[in-house]
VMD Tcl script that builds the backbone (N, CA, C; Angstrom):
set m [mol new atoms 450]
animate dup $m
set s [atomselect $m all]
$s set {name element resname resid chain x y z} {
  {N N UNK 1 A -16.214 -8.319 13.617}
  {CA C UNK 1 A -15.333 -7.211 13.317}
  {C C UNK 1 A -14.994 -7.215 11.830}
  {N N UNK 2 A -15.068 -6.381 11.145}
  {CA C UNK 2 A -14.715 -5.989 9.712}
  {C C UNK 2 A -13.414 -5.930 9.559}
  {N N UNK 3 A -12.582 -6.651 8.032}
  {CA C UNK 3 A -11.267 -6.711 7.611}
  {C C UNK 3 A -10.905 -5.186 7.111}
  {N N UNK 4 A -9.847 -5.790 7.693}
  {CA C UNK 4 A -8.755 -4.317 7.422}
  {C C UNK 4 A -8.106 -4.828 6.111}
  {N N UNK 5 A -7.913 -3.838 5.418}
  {CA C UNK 5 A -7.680 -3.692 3.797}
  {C C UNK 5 A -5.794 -3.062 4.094}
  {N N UNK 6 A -4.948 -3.428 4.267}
  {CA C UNK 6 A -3.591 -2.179 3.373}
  {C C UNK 6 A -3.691 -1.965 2.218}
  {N N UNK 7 A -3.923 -0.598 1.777}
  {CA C UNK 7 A -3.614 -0.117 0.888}
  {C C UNK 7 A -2.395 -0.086 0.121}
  {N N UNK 8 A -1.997 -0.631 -0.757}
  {CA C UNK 8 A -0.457 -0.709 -1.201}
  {C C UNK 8 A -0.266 0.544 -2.114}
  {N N UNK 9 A 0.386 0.846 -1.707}
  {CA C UNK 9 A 1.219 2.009 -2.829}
  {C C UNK 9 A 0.871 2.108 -4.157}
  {N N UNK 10 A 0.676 1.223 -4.942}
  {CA C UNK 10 A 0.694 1.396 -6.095}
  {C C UNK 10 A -1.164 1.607 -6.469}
  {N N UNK 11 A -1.916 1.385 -5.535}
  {CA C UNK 11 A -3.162 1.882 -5.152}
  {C C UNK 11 A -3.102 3.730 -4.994}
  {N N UNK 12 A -2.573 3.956 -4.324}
  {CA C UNK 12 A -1.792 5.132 -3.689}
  {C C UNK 12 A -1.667 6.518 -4.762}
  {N N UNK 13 A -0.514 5.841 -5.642}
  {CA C UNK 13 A -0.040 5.768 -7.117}
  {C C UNK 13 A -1.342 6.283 -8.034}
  {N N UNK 14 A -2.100 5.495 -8.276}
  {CA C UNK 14 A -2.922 5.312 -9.162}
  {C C UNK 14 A -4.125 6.347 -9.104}
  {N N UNK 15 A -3.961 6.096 -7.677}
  {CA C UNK 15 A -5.518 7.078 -7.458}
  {C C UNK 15 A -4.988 8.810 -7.594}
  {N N UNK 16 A -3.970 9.169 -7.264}
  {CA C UNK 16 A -3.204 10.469 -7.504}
  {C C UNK 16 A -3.096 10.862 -8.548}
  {N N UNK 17 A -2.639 9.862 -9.523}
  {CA C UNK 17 A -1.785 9.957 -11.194}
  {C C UNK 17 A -3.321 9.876 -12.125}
  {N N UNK 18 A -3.588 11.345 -12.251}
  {CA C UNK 18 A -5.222 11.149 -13.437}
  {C C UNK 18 A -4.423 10.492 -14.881}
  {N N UNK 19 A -3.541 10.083 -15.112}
  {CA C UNK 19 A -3.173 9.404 -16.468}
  {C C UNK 19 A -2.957 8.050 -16.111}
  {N N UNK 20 A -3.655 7.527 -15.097}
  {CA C UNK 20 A -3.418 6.236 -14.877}
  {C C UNK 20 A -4.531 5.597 -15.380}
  {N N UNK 21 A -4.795 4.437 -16.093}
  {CA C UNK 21 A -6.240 3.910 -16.425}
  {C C UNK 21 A -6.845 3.127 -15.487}
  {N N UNK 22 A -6.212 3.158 -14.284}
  {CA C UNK 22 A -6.913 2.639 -12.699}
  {C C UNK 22 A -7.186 3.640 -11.803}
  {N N UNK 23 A -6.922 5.219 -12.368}
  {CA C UNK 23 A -7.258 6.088 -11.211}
  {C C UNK 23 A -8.566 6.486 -10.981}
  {N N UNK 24 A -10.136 5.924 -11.981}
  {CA C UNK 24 A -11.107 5.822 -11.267}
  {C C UNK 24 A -11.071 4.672 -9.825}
  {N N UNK 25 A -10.891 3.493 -10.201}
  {CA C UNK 25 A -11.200 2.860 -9.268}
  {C C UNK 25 A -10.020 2.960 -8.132}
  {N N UNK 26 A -9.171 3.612 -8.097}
  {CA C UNK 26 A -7.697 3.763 -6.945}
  {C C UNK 26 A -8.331 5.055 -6.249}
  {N N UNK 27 A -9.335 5.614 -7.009}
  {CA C UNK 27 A -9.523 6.519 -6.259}
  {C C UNK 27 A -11.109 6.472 -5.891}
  {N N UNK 28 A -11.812 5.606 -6.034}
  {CA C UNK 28 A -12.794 4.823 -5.446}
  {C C UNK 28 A -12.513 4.186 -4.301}
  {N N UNK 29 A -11.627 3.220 -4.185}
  {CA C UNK 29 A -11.161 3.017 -2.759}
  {C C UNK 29 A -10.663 3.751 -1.855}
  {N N UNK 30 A -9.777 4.789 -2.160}
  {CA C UNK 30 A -9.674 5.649 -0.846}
  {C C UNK 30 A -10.785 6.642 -0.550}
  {N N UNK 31 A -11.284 6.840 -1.449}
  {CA C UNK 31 A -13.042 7.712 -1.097}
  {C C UNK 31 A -13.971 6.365 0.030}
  {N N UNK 32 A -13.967 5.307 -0.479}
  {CA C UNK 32 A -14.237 4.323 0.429}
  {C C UNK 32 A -14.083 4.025 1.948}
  {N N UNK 33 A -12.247 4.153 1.900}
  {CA C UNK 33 A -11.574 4.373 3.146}
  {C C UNK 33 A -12.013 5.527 3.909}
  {N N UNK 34 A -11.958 6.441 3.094}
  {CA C UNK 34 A -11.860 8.000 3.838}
  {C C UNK 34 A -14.093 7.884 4.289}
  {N N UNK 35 A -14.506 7.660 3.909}
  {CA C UNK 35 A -15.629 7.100 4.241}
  {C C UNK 35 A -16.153 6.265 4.931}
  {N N UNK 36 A -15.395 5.566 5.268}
  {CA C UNK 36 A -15.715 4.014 6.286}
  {C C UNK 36 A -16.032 3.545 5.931}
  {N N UNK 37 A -16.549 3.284 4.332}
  {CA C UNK 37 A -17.024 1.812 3.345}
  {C C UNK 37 A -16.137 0.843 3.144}
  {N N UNK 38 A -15.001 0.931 3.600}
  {CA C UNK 38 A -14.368 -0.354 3.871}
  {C C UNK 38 A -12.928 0.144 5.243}
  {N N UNK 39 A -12.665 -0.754 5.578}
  {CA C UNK 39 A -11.560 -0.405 6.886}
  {C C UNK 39 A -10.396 -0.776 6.762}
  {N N UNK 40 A -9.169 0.652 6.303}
  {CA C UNK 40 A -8.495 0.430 5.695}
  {C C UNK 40 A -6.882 1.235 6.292}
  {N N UNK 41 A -6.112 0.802 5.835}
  {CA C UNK 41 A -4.664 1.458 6.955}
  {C C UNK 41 A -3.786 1.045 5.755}
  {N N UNK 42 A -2.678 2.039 5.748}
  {CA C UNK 42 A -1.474 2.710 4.769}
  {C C UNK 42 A -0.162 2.472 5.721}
  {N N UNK 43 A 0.559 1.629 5.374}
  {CA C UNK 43 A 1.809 1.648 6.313}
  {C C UNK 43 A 2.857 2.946 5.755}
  {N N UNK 44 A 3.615 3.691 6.809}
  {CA C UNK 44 A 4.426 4.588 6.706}
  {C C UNK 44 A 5.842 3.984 5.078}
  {N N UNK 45 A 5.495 2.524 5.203}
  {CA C UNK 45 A 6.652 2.963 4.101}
  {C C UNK 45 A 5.717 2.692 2.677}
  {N N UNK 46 A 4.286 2.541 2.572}
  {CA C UNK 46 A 3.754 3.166 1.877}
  {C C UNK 46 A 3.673 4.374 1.178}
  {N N UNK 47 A 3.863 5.221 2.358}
  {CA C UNK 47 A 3.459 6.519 2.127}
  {C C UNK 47 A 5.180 7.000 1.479}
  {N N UNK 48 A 6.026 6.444 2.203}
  {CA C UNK 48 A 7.941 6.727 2.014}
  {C C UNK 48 A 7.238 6.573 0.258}
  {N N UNK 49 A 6.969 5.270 -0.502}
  {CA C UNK 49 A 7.038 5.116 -2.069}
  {C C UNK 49 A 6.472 5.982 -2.583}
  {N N UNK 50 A 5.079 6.154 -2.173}
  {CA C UNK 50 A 3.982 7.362 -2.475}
  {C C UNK 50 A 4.936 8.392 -2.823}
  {N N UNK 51 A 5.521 8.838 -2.128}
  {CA C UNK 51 A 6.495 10.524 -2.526}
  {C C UNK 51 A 7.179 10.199 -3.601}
  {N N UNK 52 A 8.443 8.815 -3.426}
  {CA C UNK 52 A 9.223 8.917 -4.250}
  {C C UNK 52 A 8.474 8.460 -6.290}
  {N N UNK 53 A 7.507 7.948 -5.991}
  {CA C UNK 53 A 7.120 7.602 -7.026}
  {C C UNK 53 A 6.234 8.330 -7.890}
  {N N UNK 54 A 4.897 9.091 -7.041}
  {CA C UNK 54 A 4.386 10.458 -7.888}
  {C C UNK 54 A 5.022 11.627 -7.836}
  {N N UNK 55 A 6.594 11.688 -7.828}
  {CA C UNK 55 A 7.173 13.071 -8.164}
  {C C UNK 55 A 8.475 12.668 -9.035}
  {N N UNK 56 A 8.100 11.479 -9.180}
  {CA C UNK 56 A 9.692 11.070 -10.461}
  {C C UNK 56 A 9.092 11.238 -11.236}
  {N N UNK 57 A 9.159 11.848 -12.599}
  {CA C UNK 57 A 8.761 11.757 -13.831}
  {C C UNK 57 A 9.034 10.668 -14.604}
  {N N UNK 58 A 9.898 9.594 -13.901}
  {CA C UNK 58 A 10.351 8.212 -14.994}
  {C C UNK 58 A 9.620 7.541 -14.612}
  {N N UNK 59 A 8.742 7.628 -13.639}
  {CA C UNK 59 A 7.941 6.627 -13.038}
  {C C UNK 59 A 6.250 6.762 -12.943}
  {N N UNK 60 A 5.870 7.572 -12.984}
  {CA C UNK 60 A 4.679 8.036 -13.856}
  {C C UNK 60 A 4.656 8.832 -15.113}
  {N N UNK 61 A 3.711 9.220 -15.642}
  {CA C UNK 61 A 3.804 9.879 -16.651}
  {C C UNK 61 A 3.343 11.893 -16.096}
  {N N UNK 62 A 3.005 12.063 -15.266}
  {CA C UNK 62 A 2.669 13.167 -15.031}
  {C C UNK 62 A 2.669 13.128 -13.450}
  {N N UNK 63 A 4.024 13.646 -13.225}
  {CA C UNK 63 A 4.209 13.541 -11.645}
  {C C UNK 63 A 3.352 14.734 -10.487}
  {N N UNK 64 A 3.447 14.769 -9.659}
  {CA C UNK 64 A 3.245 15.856 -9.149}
  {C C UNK 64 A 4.608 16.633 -8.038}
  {N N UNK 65 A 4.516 17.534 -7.734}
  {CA C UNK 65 A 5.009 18.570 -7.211}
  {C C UNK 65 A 5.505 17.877 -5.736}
  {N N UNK 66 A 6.522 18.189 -5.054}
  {CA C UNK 66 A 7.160 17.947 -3.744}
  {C C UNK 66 A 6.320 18.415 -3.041}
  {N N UNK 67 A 6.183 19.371 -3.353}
  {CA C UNK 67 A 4.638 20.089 -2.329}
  {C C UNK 67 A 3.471 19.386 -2.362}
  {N N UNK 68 A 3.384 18.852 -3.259}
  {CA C UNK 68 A 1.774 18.216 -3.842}
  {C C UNK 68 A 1.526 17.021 -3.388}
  {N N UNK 69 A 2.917 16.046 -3.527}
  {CA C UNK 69 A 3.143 15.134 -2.405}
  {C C UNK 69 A 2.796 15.025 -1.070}
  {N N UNK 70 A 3.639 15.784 -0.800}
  {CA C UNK 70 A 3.423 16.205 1.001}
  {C C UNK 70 A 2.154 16.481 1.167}
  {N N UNK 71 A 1.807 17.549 0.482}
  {CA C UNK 71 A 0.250 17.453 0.704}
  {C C UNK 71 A -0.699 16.108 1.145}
  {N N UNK 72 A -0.754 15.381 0.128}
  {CA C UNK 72 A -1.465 14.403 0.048}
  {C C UNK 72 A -1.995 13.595 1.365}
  {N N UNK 73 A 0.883 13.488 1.502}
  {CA C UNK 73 A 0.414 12.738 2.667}
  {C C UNK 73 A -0.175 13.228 4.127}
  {N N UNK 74 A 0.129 14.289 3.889}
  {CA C UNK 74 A -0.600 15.031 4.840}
  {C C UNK 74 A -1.985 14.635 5.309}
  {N N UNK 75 A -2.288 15.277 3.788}
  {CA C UNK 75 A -4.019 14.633 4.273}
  {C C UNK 75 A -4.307 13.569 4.769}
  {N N UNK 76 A -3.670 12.370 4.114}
  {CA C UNK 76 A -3.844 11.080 4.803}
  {C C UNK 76 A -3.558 10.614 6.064}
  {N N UNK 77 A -2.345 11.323 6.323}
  {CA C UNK 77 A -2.388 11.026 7.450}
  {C C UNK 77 A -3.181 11.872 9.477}
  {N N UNK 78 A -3.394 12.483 8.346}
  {CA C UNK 78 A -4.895 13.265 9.224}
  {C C UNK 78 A -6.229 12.768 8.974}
  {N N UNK 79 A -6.571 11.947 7.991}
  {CA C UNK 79 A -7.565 11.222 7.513}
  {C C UNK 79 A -7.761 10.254 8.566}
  {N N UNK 80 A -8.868 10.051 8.333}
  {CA C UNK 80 A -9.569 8.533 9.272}
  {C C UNK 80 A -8.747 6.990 8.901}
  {N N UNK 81 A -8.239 7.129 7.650}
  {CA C UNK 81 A -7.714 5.802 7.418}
  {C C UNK 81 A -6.313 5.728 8.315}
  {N N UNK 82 A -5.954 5.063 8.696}
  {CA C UNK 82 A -5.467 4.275 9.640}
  {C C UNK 82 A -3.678 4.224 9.243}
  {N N UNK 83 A -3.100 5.089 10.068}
  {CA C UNK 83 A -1.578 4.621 9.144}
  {C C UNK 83 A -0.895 3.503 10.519}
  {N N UNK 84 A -0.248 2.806 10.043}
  {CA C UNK 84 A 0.606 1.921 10.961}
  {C C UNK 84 A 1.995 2.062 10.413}
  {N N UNK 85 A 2.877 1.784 11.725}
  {CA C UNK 85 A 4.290 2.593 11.679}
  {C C UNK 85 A 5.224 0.940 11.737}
  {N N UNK 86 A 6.563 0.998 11.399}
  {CA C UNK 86 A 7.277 0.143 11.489}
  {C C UNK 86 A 7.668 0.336 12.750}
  {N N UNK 87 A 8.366 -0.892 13.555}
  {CA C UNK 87 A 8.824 -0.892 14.881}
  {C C UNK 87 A 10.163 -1.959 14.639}
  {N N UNK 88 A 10.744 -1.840 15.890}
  {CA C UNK 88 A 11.564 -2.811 16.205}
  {C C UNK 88 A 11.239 -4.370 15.620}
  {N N UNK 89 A 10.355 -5.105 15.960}
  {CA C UNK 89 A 9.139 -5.673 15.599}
  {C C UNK 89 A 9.273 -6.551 14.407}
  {N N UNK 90 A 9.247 -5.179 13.210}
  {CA C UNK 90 A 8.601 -4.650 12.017}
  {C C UNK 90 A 10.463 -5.479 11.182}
  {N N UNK 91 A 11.355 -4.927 11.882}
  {CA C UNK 91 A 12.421 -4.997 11.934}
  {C C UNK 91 A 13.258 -6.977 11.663}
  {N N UNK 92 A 12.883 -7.462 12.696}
  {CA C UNK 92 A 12.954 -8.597 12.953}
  {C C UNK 92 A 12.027 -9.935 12.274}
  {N N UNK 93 A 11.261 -9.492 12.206}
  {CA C UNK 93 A 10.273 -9.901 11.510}
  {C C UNK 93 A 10.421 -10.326 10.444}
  {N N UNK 94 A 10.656 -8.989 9.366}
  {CA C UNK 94 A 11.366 -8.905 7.981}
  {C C UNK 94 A 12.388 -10.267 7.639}
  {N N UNK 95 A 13.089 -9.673 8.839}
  {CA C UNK 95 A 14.273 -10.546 8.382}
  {C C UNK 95 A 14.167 -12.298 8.892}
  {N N UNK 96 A 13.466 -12.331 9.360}
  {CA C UNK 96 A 12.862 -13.752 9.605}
  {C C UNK 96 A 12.086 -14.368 8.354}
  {N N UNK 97 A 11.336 -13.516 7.904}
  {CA C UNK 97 A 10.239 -13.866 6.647}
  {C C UNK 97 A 11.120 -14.160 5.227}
  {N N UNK 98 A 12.325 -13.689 5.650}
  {CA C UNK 98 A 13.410 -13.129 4.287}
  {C C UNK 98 A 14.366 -14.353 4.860}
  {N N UNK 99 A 14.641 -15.201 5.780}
  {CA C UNK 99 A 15.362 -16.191 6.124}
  {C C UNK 99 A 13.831 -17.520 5.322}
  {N N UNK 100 A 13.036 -17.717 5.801}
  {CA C UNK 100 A 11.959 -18.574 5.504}
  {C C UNK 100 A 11.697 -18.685 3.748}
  {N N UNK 101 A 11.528 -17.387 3.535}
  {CA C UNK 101 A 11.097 -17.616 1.947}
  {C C UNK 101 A 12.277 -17.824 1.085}
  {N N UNK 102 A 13.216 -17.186 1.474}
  {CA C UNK 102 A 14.697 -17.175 0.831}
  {C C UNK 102 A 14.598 -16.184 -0.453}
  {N N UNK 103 A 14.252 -14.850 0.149}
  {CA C UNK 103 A 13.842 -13.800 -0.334}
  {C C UNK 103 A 15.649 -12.373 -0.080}
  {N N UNK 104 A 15.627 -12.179 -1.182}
  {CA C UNK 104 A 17.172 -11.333 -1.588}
  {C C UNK 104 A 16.595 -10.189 -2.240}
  {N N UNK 105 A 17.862 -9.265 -2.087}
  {CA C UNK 105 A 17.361 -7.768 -3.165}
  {C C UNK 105 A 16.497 -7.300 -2.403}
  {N N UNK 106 A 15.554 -6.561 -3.899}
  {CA C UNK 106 A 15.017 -5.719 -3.450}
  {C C UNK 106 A 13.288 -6.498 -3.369}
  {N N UNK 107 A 13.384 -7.654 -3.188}
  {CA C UNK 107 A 12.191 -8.121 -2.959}
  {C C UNK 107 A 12.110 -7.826 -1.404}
  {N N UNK 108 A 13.454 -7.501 -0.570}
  {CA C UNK 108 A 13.015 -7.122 1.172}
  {C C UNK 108 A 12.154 -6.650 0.799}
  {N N UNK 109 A 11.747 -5.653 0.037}
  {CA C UNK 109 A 11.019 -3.953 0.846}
  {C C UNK 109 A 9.400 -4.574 0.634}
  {N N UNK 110 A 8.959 -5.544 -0.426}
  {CA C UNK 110 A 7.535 -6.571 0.053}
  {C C UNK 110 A 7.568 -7.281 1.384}
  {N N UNK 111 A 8.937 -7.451 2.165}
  {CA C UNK 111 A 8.528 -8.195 3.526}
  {C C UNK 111 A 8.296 -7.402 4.571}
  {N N UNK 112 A 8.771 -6.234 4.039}
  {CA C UNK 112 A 8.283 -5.305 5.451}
  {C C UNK 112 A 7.238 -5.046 5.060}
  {N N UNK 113 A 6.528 -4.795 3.891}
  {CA C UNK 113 A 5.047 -4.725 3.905}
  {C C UNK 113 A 4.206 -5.489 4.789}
  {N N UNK 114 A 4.533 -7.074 4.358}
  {CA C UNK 114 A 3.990 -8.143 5.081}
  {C C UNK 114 A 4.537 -8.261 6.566}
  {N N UNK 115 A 5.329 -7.848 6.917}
  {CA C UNK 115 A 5.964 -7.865 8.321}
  {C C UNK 115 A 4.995 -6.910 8.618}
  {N N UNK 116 A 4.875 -5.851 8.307}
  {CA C UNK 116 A 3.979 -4.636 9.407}
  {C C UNK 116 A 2.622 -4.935 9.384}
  {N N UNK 117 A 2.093 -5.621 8.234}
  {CA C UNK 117 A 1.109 -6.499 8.295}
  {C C UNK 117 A 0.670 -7.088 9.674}
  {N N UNK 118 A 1.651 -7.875 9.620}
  {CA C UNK 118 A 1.520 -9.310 10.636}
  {C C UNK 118 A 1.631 -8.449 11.969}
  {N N UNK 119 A 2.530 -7.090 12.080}
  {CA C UNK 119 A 2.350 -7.028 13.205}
  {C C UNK 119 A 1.221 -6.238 13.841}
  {N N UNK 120 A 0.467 -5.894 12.819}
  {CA C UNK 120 A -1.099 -4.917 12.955}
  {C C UNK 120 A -1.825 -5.807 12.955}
  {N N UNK 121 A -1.627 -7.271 12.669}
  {CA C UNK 121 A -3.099 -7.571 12.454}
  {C C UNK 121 A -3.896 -7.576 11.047}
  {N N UNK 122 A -3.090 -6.988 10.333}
  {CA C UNK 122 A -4.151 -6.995 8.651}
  {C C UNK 122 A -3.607 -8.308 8.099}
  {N N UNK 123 A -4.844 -8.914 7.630}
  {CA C UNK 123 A -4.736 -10.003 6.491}
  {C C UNK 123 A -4.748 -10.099 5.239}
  {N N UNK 124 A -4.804 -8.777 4.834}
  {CA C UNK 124 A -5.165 -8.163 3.820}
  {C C UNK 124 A -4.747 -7.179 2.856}
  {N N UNK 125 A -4.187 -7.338 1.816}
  {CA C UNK 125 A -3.496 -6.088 0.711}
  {C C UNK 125 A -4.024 -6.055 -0.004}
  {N N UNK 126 A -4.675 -4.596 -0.463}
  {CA C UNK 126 A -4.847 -4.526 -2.116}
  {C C UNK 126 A -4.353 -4.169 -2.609}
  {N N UNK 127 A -3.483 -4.584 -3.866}
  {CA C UNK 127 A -2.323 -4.174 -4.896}
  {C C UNK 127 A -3.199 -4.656 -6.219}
  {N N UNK 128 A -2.141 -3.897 -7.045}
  {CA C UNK 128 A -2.461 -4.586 -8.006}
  {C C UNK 128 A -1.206 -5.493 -8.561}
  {N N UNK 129 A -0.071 -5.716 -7.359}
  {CA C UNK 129 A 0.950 -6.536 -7.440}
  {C C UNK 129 A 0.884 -7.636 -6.754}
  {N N UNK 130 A 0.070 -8.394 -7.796}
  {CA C UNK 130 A -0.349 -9.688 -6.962}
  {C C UNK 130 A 1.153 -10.806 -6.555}
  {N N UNK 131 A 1.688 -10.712 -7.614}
  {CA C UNK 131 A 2.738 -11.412 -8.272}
  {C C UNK 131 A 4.108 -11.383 -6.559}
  {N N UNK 132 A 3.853 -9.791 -6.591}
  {CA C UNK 132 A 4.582 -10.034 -5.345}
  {C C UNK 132 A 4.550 -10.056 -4.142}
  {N N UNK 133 A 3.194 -10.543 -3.943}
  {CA C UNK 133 A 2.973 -10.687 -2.666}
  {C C UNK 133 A 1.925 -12.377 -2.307}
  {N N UNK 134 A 1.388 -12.847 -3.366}
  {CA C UNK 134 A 0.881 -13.870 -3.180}
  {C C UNK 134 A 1.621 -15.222 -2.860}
  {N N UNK 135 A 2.757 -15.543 -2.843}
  {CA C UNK 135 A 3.583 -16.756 -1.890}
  {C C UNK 135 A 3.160 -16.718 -0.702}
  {N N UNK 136 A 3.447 -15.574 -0.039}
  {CA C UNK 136 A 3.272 -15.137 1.234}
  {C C UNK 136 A 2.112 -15.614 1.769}
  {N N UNK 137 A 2.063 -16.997 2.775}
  {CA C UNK 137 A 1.013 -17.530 3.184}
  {C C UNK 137 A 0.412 -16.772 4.638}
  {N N UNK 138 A 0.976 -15.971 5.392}
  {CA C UNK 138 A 0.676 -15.146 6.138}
  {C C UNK 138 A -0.397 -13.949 5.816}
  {N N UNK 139 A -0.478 -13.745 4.554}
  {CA C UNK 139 A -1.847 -12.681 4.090}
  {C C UNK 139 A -1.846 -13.645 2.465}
  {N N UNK 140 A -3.291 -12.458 2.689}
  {CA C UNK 140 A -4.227 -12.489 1.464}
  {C C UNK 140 A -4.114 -10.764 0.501}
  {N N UNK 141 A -3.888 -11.503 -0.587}
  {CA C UNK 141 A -4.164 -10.659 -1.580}
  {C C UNK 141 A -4.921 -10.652 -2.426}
  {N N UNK 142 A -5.370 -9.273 -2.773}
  {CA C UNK 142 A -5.873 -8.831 -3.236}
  {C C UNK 142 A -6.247 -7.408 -4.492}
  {N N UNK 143 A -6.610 -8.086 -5.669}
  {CA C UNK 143 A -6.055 -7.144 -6.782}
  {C C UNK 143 A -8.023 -6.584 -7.137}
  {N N UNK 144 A -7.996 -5.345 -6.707}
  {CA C UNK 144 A -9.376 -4.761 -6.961}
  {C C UNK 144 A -9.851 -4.394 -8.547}
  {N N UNK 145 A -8.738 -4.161 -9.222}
  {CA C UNK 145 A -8.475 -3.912 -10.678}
  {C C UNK 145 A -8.843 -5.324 -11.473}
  {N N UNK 146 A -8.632 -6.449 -11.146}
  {CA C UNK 146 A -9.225 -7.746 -11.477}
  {C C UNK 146 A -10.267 -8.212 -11.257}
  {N N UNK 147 A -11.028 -7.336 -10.656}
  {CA C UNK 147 A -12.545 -8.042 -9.803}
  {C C UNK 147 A -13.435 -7.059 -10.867}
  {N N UNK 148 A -14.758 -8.008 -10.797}
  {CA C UNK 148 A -15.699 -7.835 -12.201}
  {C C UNK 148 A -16.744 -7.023 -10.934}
  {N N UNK 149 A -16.889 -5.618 -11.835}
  {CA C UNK 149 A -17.681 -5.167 -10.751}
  {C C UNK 149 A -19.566 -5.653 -11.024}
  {N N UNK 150 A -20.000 -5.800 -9.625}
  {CA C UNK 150 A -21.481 -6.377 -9.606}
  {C C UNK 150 A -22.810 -5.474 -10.303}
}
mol reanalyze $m
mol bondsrecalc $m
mol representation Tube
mol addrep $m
C-alpha cells in the first residue's frame, strides 16, 4: 500500500500565492495529488489556515479574494485528494500529545495536526515547517522544498 502524504498548509499557501518562490513546486504537488502521483489528504483545519492566510494581506504578499478562497477550497474538497475531519478523537488526543511533549500556546494547533494524523493513519507531512513538527516521534516529516530534485 502506498504512503499517504498531509499536505500542510503552508504547502497549500504556496502553491496558491504566484509570489511565492515555492509556488512552482507547491503547486507540483497538488497537481501530483490531484493526479494520483502521490496519495495525499488535507486535514479540515488545514483548509480553516488556507482561508485565513491567503486572504490576509499581512501574511502573504498578494492575497486572494474571500471568494477565491472558498473557491479553492471548494475544489479541493471535491477533488480526489482526500480531506480528513477532526473528531472527538482528534480532540483527546491533542491534549494527550500536549500533556507528553509539554507543548503550550499556540504550538497546540501543530498537535492537532499530528493528532488527526495519528488518527487517519498518515505518517507523513509535507511542510516546509520542519522545525515544528519534527520532535514529534509519532510521524515523519517532510520538507519537499529541501530535496535535490533527480
Amino acid at each position: 500500500m502506498q504512503n499517504t502524504f498531509l499536505i500542510d498548509t503552508n504547502i497549500l499557501v504556496y502553491a496558491y500565492n504566484k509570489s511565492s518562490q515555492f509556488h512552482h513546486k507547491a503547486l507540483e504537488i497538488i497537481e501530483n495529488a490531484l493526479n494520483r502521483n502521490i496519495v495525499a489528504a488535507i486535514s479540515d483545519k488545514n483548509l480553516f489556515e488556507f482561508f485565513v492566510i491567503i486572504t490576509d494581506g499581512k501574511r502573504v504578499e498578494k492575497p486572494i479574494s474571500v471568494d477565491g478562497a472558498i473557491e479553492v477550497i471548494d475544489f479541493l474538497i471535491n477533488s480526489n485528494i482526500r480531506i480528513i475531519y477532526s473528531s472527538s478523537f482528534t480532540l483527546l488526543k491533542t491534549f494527550e500529545l500536549a500533556k507528553y511533549y509539554k507543548i503550550a500556546k499556540q504550538k497546540l494547533f501543530d498537535i492537532v495536526i499530528v493528532a488527526i494524523m495519528i488518527e487517519n493513519k498518515i505518517q507523513t507531512i509535507l511542510t516546509a515547517n520542519e522545525k515544528d513538527f519534527r520532535n514529534f516521534k509519532e510521524i515523519k516529516t517532510v520538507n519537499p522544498f529541501s530535496l535535490k530534485d533527480d
